[in-house]
C-alpha positions as CSV (number, residue, x, y, z in Angstrom):
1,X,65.2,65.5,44.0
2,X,62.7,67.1,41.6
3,X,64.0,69.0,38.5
4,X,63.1,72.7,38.6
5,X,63.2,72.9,35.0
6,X,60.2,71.8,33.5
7,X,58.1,69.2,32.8
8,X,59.1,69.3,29.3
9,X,62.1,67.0,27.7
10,X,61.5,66.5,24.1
11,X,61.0,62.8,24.3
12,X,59.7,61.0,21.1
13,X,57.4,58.1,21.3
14,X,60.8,56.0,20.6
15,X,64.2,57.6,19.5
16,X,62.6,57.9,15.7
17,X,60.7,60.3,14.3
18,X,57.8,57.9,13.0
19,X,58.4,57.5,9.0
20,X,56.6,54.8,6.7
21,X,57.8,53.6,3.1
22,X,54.5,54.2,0.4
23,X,53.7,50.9,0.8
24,X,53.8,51.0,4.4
25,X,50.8,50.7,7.1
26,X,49.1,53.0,9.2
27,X,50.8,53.4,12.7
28,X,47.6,51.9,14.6
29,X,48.0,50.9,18.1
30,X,45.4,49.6,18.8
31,X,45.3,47.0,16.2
32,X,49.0,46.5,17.8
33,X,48.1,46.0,21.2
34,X,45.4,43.2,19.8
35,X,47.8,41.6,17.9
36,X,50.3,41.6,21.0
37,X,48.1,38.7,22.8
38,X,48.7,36.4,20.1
39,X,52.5,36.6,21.6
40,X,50.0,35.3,25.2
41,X,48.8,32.2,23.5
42,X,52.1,31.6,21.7
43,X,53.7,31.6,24.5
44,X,51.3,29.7,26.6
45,X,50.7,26.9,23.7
46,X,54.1,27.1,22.1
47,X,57.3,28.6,23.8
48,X,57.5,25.5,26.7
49,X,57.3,22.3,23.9
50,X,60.6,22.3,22.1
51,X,59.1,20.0,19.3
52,X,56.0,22.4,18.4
53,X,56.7,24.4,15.0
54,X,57.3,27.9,15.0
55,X,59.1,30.6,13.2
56,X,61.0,33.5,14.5
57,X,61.7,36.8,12.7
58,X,64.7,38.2,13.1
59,X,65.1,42.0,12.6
60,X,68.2,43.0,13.7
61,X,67.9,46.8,13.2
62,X,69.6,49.0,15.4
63,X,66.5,51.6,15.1
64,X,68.5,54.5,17.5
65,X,69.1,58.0,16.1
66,X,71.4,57.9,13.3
67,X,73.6,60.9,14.6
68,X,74.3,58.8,17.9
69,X,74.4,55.5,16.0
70,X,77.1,57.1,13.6
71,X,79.6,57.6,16.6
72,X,79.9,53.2,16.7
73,X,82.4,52.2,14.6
74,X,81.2,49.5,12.4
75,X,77.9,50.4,14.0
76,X,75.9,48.6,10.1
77,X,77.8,45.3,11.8
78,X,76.1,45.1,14.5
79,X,73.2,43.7,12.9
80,X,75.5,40.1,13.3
81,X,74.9,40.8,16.9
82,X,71.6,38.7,17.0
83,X,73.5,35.6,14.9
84,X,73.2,34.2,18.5
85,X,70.0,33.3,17.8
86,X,70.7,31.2,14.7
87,X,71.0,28.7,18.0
88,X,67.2,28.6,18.2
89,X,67.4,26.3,15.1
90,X,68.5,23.3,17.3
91,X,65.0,23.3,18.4
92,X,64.4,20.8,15.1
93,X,60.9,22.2,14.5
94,X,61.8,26.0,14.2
95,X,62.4,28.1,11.0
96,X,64.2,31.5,11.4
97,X,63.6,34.1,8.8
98,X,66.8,36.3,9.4
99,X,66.7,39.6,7.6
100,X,70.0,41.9,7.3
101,X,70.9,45.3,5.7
102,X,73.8,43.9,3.6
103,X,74.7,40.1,3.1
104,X,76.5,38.3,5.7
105,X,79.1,36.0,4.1
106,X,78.4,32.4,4.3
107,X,81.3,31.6,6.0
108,X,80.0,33.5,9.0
109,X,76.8,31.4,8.6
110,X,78.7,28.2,8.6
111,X,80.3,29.4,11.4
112,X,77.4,29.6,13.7
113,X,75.5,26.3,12.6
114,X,78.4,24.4,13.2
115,X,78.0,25.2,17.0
116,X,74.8,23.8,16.9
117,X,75.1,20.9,19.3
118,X,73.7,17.4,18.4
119,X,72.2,19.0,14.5
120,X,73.4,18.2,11.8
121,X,74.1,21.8,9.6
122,X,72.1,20.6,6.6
123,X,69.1,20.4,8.8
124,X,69.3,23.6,10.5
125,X,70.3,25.3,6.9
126,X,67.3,24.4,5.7
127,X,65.3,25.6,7.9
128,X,66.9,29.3,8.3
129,X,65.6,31.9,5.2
130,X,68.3,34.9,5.2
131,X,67.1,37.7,3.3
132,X,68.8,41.1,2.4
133,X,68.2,45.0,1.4
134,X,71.3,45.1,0.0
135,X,71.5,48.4,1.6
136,X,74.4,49.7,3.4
137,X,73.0,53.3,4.4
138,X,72.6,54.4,8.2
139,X,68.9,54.3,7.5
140,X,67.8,51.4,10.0
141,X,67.1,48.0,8.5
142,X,63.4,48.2,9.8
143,X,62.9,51.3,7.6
144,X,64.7,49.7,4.6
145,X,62.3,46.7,4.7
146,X,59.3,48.9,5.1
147,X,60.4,50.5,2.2
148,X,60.7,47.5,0.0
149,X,57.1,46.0,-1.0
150,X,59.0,43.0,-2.9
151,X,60.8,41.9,0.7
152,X,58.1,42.5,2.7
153,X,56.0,40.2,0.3
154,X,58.9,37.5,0.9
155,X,59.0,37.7,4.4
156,X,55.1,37.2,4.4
157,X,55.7,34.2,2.0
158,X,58.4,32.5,4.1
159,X,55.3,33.1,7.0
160,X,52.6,31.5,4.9
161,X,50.7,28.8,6.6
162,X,52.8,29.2,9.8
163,X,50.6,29.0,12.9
164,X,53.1,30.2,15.2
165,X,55.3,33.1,14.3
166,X,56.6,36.0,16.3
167,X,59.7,38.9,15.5
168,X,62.4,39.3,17.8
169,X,64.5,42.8,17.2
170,X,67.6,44.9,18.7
171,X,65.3,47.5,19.7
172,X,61.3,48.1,19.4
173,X,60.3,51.2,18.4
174,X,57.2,52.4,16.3
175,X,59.7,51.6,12.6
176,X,59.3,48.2,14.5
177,X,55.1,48.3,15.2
178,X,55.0,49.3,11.6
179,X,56.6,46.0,10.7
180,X,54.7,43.7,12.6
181,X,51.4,45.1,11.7
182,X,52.7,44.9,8.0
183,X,53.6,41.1,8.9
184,X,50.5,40.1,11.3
185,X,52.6,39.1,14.1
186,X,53.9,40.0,17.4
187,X,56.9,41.3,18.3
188,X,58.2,39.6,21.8
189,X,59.4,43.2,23.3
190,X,58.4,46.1,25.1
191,X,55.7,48.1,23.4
192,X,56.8,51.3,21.5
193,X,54.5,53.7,23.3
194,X,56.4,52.7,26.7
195,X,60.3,53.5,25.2
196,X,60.3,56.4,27.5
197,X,60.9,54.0,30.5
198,X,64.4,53.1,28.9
199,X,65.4,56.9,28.5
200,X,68.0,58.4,30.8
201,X,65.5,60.8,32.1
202,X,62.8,57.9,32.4
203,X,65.3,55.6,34.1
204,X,66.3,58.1,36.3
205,X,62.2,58.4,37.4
206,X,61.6,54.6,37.7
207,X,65.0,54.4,40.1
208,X,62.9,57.2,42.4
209,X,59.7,55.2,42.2
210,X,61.6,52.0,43.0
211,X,63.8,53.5,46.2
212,X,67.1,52.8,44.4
213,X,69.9,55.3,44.7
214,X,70.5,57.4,41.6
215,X,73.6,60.3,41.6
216,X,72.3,63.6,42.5
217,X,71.1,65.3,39.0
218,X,68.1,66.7,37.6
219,X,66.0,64.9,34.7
220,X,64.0,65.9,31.7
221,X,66.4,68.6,30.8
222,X,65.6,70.2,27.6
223,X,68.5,73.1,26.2
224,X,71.4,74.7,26.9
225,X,70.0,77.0,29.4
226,X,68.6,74.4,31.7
227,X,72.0,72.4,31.3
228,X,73.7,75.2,32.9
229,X,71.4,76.1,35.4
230,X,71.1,72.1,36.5
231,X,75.2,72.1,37.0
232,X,75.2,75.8,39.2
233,X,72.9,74.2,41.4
234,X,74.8,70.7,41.7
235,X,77.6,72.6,42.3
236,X,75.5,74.9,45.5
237,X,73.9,72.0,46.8
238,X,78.0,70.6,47.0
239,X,80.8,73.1,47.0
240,X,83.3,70.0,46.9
241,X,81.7,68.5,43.7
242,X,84.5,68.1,41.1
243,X,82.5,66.8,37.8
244,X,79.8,66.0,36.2
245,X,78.4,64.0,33.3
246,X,75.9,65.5,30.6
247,X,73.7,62.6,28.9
248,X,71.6,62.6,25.9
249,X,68.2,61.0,26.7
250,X,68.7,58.1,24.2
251,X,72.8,58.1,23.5
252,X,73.9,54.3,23.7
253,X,76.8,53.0,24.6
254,X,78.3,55.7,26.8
255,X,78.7,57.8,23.4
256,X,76.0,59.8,24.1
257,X,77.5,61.4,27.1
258,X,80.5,64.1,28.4
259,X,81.5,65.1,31.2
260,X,82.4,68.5,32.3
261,X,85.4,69.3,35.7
262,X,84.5,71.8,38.1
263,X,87.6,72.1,39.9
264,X,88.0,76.0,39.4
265,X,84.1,76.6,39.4
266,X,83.9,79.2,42.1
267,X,81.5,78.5,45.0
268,X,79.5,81.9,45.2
269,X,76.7,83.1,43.0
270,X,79.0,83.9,40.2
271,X,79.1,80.1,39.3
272,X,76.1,80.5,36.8
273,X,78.4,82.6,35.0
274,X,81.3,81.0,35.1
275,X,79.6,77.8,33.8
276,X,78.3,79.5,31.0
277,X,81.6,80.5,30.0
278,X,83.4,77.7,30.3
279,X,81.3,74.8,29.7
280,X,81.2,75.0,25.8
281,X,85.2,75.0,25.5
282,X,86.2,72.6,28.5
283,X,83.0,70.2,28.1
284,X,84.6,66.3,27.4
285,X,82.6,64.1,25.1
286,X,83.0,60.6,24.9
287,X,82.4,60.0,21.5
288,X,85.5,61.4,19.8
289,X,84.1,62.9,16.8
290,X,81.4,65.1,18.9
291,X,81.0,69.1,19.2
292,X,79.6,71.1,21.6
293,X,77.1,72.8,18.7
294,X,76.0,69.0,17.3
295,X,75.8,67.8,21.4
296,X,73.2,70.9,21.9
297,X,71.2,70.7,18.8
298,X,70.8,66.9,19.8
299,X,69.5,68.2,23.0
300,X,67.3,70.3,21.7
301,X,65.5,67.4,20.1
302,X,65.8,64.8,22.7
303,X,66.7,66.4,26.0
304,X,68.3,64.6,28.6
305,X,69.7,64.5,32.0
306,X,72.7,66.4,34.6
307,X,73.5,64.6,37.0
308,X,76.9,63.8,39.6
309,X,80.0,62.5,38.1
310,X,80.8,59.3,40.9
311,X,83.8,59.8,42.4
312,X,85.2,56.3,44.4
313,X,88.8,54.7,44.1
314,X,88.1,51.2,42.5
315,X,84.7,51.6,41.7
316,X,82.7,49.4,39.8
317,X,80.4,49.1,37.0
318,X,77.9,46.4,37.0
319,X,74.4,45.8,35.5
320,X,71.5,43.3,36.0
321,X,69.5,41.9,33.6
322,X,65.6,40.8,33.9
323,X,63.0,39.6,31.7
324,X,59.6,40.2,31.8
325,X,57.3,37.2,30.4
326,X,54.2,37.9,28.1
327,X,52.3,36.6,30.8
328,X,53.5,39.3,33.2
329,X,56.1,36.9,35.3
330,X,59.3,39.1,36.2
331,X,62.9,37.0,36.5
332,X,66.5,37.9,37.1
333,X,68.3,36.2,34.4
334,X,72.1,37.5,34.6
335,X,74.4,39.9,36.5
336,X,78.0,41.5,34.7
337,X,80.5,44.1,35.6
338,X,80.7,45.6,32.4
339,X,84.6,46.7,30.7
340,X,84.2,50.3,30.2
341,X,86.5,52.6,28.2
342,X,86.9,56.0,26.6
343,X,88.2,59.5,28.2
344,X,86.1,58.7,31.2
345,X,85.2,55.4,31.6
346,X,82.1,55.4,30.2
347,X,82.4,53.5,26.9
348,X,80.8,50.2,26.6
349,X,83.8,47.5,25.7
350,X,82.6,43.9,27.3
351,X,81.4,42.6,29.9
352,X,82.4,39.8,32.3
353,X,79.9,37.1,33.8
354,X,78.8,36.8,36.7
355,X,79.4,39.9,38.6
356,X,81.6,39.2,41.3
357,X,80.4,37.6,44.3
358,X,80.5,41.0,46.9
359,X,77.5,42.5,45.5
360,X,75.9,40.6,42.6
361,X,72.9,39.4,44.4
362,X,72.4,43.3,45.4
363,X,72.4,44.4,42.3
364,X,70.1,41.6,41.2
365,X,67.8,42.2,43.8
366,X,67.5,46.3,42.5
367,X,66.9,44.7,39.2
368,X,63.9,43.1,39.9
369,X,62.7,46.1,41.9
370,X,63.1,48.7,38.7
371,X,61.2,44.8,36.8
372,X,58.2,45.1,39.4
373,X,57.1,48.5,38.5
374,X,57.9,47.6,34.4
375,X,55.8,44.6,34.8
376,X,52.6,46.7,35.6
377,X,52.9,49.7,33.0
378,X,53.5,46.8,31.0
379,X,56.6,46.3,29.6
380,X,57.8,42.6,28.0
381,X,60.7,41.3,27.1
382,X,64.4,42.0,28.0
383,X,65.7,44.9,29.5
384,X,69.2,45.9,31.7
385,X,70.1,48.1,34.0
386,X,73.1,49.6,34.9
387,X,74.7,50.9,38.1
388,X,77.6,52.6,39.4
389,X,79.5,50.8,42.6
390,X,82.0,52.2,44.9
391,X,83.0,50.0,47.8
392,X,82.6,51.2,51.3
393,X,85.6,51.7,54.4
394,X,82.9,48.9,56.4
395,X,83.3,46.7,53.8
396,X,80.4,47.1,51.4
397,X,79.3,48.6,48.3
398,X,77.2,51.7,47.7
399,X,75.4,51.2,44.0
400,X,73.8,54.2,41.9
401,X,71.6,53.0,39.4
402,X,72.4,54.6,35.8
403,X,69.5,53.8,33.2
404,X,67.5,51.1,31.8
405,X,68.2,49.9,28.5
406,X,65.0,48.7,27.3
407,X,66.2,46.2,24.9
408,X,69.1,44.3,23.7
409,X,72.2,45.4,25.1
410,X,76.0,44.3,24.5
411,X,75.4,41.6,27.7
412,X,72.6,40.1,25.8
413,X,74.1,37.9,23.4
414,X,77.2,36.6,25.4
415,X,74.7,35.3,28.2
416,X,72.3,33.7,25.1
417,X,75.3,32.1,23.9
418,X,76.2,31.0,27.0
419,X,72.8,29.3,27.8
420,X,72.6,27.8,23.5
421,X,75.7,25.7,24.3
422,X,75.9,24.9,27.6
423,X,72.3,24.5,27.8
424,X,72.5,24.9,31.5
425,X,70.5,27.3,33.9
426,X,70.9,30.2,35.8
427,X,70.4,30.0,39.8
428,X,69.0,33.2,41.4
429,X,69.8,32.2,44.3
430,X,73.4,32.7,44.2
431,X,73.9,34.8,40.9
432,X,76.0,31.3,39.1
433,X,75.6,29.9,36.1
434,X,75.9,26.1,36.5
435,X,75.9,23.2,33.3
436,X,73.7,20.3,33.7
437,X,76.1,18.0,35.7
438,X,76.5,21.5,37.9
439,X,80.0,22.8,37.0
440,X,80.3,26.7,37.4
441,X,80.3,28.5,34.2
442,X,82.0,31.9,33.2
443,X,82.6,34.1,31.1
444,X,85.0,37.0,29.5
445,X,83.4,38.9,26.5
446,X,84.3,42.3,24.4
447,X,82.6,43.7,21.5
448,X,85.4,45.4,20.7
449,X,88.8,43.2,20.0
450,X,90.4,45.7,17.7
451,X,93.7,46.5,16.3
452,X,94.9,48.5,12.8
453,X,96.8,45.2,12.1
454,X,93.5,43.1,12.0
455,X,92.2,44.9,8.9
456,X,92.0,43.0,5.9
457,X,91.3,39.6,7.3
458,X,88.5,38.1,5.8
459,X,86.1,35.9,7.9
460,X,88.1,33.0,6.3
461,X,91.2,34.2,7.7
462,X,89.9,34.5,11.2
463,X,88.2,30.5,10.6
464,X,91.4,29.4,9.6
465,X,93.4,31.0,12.3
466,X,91.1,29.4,14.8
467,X,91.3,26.3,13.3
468,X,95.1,26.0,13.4
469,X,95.2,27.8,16.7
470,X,92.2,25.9,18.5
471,X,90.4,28.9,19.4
472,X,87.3,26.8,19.5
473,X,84.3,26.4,22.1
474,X,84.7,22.6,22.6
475,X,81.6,20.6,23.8
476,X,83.3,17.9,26.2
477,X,85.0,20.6,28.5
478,X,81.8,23.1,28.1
479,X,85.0,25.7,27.4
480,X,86.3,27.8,24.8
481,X,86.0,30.4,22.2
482,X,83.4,31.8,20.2
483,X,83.8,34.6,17.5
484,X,80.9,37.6,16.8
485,X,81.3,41.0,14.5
486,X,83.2,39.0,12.6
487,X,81.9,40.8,9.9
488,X,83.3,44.0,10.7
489,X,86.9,42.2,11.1
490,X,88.2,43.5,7.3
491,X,86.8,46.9,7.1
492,X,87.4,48.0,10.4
493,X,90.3,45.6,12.3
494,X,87.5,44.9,14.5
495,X,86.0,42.0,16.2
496,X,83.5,40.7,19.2
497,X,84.6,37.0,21.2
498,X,82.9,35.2,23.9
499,X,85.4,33.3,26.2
500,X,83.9,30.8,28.4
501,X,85.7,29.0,31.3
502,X,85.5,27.0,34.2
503,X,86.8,29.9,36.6
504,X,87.1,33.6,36.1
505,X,90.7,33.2,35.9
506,X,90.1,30.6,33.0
507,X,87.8,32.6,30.9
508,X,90.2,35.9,31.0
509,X,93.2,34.3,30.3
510,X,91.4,32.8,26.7
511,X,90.8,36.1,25.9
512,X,94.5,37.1,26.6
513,X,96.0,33.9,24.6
514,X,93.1,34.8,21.6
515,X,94.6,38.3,21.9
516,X,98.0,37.2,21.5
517,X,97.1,34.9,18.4
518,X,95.4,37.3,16.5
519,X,98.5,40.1,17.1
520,X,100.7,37.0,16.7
521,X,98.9,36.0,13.5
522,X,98.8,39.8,11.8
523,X,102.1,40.6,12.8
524,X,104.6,42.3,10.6
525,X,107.3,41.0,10.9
């Protein structure tokens, strides 16, 4: 289905409008793209000898648009998100320069060393460099270190005389390209210039390209206007259609979208109208602080898409994840139903691992379809994407693809975890996760473990409780807990956790007895 409304959509070159600090670099991509094939001979020369030095950049930044960013609770935590790779240092020849907007507390730091299998914590500690804006302003952590000439110069001397270096981020955008040029070193994701592949209006033409199923909908929609024009003619095209859901090209999460009932929408040529009427006092966000005047202006600058709300009793939301080498290779590397929440569903919450067995290969197999035409307009690195499922009377499942998320998601550092500690593989072949003497590995995971009676623990607290409680992952069973956001845990009662067992069944019901500790453990009594 083509959109009749344009060609225009108010895309950026990346989901920020480009802005450098005085001491920043000029935005030149060419000079990027040349210093991009350095990531070709690391990777050749580098990436498959675990002994070889090399030194990884860590920028966590969540470099989104602050007004959609401000809906996360907590959302300046997130930045702990990419501790998971604080794993890399059991490789004993790698240095990690971690930089953060505010300190994380040592204790937190301890924390993840000590899962380091077979390395001793002094060894890894003095090879990891954290460094800090002290900066607790929405502004992204990319733009905060662009900003500072003094931490840019100490990144640059932790990087002296290191051969191999690249920078691993959240999300690449051009804050991102400024950096690395500032740095002289690659970044291992997708180039900026190609961010509107992981829009919802870019997804949504990649899915058509590839033959996969999307909802009916219209893309590239750019203002109030075409919004109600694009749900009239859902609703002609299908006089039984009851919803549907509005999306802001680069919301995250689920908070950047609503959802809007049609059940009294008449089915005649009065329906424009009656849209236009209604739609601004009936429309449902999921993000609970949103308006209808702040959800339009945000249209206005990034446009977005209309498309069918998916009806289906027991439906089903899971996602594939690929990753496309610097060499060009294209692999499957993990399949989840996600945990969705909020007024509709739609709210990212967790994720469970593997997708269940009915359909995971399926969805694995669309994956690498949507990876095939990535891989030639030249995307690298991680990406996700997301479906809708709704099982069939015969048996089978009917899957809508959603939207690419062209970086980091909330599956992406459960599954890293997963591989640091087990330190098994992945079989594409049958969508499991096995450990080295082939035991089947799974796994349970939430970003968001909250409760108002959480507040006030400090990250101490939560060590000690897991301490006394065992909430531990344990190396001889390959099972067991492991804590994330655990910055966020005083300020905001909230918390991620990975839960990894032997069976499904195992791995949920660690979550439910770390559940009942922690209400246990803050109850008053």
């Amino acid at each position: 289905m083509t959109s009749p409304h344009g060609s225009g959509s108010g895309i950026m070159n990346g989901p920020l409008d480009t802005h450098y600090g005085k001491h920043g670099v000029p935005d030149d991509q060419d000079t990027f793209l040349a210093l991009q094939k350095n990531l070709v001979r690391q990777f050749e020369a580098v990436f498959p000898h675990a002994l070889l030095p090399r030194t990884v950049v860590v920028i966590p930044s969540l470099s989104l648009d602050r007004k959609e960013l401000e809906k996360i609770e907590g959302a300046h935590h997130y930045e702990e998100r990419l501790l998971c790779l604080l794993m890399l240092l059991r490789l004993p020849r790698t240095r990690i320069i971690y930089v953060t907007s505010q300190p994380i507390a040592a204790t937190v730091i301890d924390y993840y060393l000590s899962l380091l299998p077979g390395v001793p914590m002094s060894h890894a500690r003095s090879r990891l460099c954290m460094l800090t804006c002290h900066d607790a302003s929405m502004v992204p952590l990319t733009q905060k270190i662009l900003d500072r000439p003094r931490l840019l110069s100490s990144i640059r001397d932790e990087l002296s005389g290191q051969e191999y270096a690249h920078m691993t981020c959240f999300n690449a955008t051009t804050l991102e390209r400024s950096l690395a040029l500032a740095l002289g070193i690659p970044i291992y994701a997708a180039d900026p210039a190609l961010n509107h592949y992981g829009t919802k209006s870019g997804s949504r033409e990649i899915f058509k390209e590839a033959g996969i199923d999307v909802p009916p909908g219209f893309e590239n929609i750019r203002d109030r206007q075409d919004i109600f024009d694009a749900i009239a003619e859902l609703k002609g095209l299908d006089p039984q259609l009851r919803k549907v859901v509005i999306k802001l090209n680069d919301g995250f999460s689920g908070e950047g979208n609503a959802v809007f009932s049609l059940e009294d929408c008449p089915n005649d040529n009065s329906a424009g109208a009656w849209v236009r009427k209604n739609l601004p006092r009936s429309i449902r966000f999921e993000a609970k602080t949103e308006t209808w005047e702040a959800f339009i202006a945000k249209f206005g600058s990034m446009g977005g898409i209309v498309e069918t709300f998916v009806e289906g009793k027991n439906k089903q939301s899971p996602s594939a994840q690929c990753r496309i080498d610097p060499l060009g290779n294209a692999v499957p590397i993990s399949t989840h139903d996600q945990v969705l929440g909020g007024p509709s569903g739609q709210v990212f919450l967790g994720c469970t691992f593997p997708a269940v067995p009915d359909y995971r290969l399926e969805i694995q197999l669309a994956g690498m379809r949507v990876a095939e035409i990535l891989k030639d307009r030249g995307v690298v690195g991680r990406f996700g994407v997301d479906f809708i499922s709704v099982p069939q009377q015969n048996g089978s499942w009917k899957h809508y693809a959603i939207e690419i998320n062209l970086r980091k998601g909330g599956t992406t550092h459960p599954f890293l975890m997963l591989q640091f500690l087990i330190d098994g593989f992945y079989d594409e072949d049958t969508g499991r996760y096995y450990t080295p003497s082939l035991k089947e590995r799974f796994y349970y995971a939430s970003d968001n473990l909250k409760q108002e009676s959480y507040k006030g623990l400090l990250p101490a607290d939560l060590i000690d409780i897991a301490v006394y409680h065992d909430l531990h992952f344990h190396g001889a069973t390959q099972q067991g807990v492991v804590f994330h956001l655990i910055g966020a845990l005083s300020e905001y009662g909230k918390l991620g956790v990975l839960c990894i067992g032997d069976s499904p069944t195992k791995a949920r019901e660690l979550y439910d007895h770390t559940v009942e500790v922690l209400d246990a453990e803050t109850r008053d009594d």
